[in-house]
N, C-alpha and C positions, 0 to 999 in steps of 0.2 A: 626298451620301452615297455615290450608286454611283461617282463617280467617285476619291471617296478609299477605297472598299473594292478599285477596281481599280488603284490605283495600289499601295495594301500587298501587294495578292497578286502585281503584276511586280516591286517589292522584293524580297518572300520567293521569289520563282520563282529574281532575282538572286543571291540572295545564298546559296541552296540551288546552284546554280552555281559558285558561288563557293567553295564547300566542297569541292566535287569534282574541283577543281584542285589537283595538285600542284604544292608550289614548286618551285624551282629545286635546294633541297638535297637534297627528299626525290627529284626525277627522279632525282641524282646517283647520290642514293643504290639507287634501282632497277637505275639502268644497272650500279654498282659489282657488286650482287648477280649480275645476269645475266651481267657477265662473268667472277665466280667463280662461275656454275655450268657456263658452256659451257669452264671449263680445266679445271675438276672432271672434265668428262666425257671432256674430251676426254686426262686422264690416266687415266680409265678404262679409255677405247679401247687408248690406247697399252699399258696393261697387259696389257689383253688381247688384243693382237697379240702381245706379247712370249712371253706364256704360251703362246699358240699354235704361234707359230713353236721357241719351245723343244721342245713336243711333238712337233712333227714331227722336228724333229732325229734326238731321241732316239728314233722312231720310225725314223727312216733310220737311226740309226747300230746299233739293233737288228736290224733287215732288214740290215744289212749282215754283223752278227756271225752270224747265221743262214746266209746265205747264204756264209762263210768258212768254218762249221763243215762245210756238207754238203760244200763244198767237200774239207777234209779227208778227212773221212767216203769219196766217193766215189773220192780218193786213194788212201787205206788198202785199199780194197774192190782197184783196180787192181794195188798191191803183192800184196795177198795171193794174187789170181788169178795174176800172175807169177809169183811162187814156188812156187804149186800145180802153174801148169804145167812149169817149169823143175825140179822135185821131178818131174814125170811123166815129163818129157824124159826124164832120167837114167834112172831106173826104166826105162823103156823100151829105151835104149842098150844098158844094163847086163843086158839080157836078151836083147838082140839082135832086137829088135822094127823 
């Protein structure tokens, strides 16, 4: 009796083993899934490099429209001082200064 009581329980130990083996389709089918989740991600990633690098673009091409206008801006300032002085010149001349 004990030896057919241990003989059922390496059966059931077997065959509980036995159960927690994946076949062949279902491995497939694992690998299939993990490698739609690492494209998945890795179209994530790409996303979000895309978004990122757009941002900075448009971060540079802002910085740049900034740095065109003071440009102007400190043009205009240069003109104006020209003319201010060029208006004083004459004033000047014209009075015999």
């Amino acid at each position: 009796m004990r030896m057919r009581t241990m003989l059922l329980a390496a059966a059931g130990l077997l065959a509980l083993g036995a159960c927690n083996r994946n076949s062949p389709a279902e491995n497939a089918a694992d690998n299939a899934r993990q490698a739609a989740e690492n494209v998945a991600e890795d179209i994530e990633n790409a996303a979000e490099a895309t978004r990122d690098a757009a941002a900075n673009r448009i971060e540079a091409i802002g910085d740049r429209a900034e740095n065109a206008a003071e440009a102007l801006e400190n043009r205009a300032d240069r003109v104006r001082e020209a003319a201010q002085n060029g208006a004083r010149d004459i004033g000047n001349a014209a009075s015999g200064r």
